[in-house]
C-alpha positions in Angstrom: 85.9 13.3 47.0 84.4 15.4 44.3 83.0 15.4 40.8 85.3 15.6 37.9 82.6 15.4 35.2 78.6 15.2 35.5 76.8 14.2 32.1 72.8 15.0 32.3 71.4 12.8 29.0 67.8 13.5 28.8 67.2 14.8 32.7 63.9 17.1 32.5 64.9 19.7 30.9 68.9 19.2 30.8 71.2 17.9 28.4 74.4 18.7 29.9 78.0 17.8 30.4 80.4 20.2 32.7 83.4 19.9 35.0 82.4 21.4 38.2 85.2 23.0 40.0 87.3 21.0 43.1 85.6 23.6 44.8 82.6 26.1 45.3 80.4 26.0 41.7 77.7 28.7 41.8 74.7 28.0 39.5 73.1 31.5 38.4 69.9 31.9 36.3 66.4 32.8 35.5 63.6 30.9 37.3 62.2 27.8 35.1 65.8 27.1 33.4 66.8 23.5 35.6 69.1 24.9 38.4 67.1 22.6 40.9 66.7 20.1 38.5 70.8 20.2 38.4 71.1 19.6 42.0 68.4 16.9 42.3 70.3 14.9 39.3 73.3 14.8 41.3 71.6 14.0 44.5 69.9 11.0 41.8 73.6 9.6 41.8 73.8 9.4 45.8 70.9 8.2 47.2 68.8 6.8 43.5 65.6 9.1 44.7 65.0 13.2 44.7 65.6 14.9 47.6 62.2 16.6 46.3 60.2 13.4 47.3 58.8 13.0 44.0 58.9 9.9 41.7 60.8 8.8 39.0 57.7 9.8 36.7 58.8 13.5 36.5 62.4 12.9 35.4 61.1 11.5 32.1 58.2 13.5 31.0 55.8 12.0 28.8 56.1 14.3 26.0 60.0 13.5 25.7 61.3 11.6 22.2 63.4 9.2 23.9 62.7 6.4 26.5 65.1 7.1 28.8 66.7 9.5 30.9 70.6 9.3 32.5 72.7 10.9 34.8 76.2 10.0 34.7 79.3 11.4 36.5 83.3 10.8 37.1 84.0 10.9 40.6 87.6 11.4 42.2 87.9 9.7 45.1 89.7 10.9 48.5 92.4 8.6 47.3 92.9 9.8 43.7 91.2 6.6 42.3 88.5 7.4 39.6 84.9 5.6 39.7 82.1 6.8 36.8 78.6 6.0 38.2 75.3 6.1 35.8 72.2 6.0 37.4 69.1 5.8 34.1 65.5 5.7 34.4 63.9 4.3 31.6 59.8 5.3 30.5 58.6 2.0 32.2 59.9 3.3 35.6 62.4 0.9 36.0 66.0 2.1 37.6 69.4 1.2 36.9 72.4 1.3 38.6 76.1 1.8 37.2 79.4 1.4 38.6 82.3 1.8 36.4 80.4 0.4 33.5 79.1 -2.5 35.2 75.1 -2.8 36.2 75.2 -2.9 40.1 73.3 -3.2 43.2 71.7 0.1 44.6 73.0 -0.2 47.8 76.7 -0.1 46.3 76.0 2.3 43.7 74.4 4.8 46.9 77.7 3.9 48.6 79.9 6.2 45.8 78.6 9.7 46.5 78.0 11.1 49.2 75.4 14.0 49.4 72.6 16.0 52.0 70.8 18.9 50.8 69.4 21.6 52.3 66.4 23.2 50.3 63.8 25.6 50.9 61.9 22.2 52.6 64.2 21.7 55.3 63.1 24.8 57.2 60.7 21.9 58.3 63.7 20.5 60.4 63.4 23.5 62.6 59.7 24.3 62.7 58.6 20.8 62.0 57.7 17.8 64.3 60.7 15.9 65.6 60.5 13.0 63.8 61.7 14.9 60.9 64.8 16.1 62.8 65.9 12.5 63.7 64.8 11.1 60.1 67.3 13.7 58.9 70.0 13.1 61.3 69.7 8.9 60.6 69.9 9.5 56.6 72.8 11.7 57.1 74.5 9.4 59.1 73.4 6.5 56.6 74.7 8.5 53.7 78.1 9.1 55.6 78.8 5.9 56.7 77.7 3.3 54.8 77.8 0.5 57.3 75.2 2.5 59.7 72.7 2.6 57.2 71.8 -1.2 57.2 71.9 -0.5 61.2 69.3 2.4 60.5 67.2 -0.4 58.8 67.0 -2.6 60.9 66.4 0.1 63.9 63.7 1.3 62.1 61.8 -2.2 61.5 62.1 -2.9 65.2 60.7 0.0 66.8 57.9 -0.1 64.0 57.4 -3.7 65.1 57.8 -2.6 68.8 54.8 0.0 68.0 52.4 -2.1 66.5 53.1 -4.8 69.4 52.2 -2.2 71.7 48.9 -1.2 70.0 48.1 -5.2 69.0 48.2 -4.9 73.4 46.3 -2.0 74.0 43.4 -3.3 71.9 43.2 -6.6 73.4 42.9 -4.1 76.4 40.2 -2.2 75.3 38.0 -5.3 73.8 
């Protein structure tokens, strides 16, 4: 799979459309000019949040004319068939999800690209506490196969449910 067109319509500080290359694309330039901001947009189209952990308040700044912002892409999938997915953000906050022209569910629109990143912030993953290391490994899995990532949920909300259970007990304990 790979990108055959990315459109950036009101992104930060991009208004683009390219063809990245089948293969290696190399973005070279001053600092400040949206290389990062490049990257998260296409991260935008395969998970719907930045890989910066920020919200969607600082893809639309304030000061912009318009009330929206877009990122829009042709993808080529390992069989040769073509999907387009749009994700926009609009002033009020509120996402949207496109596949093929059609307004779609996130979880189906997520299910299209297929992305991880590795940033300055994932030296964390090494140095860092291990719950970062297995939160990493699960939404890498998720992204890569779709059906784990409902199985990741659901993981997650039991062993959450599991802890508090366990502290509800230890409290009746201590009173």
């Amino acid at each position: 799979m790979y990108l055959a067109q990315l459109e950036l319509t009101h992104y930060k500080n991009l208004n683009i459309k390219v063809a990245p290359d089948k293969g290696i694309n190399l973005l070279i330039g001053p600092n400040g000019i949206g290389k990062t901001n490049f990257l998260e947009a296409i991260y935008y189209l395969s998970s719907g949040t930045s890989f910066r952990g920020i919200g969607e308040e600082y893809v639309l700044p304030d000061n912009y004319p318009t009330d929206y912002s877009a990122v829009s892409a042709e993808i080529i999938n390992n069989d040769q068939t073509r999907d387009e997915v749009r994700f926009v953000v609009t002033k009020a906050l509120h996402k949207q999800y496109y596949l093929n022209s059609k307004e779609t569910s996130a979880a189906k629109f997520k299910s299209k690209l297929k992305a991880v990143v590795h940033a300055p912030g994932t030296l964390d993953l090494v140095t860092g506490a291990a719950q970062l290391r297995r939160s990493f490994l699960d939404n890498s899995l998720a992204i890569a196969r779709i059906d784990s990532r409902k199985l990741f949920t659901t993981y997650r909300r039991v062993v959450l449910n599991k802890n508090r259970i366990l502290q509800a007990n230890d409290s009746a304990r201590s009173s």
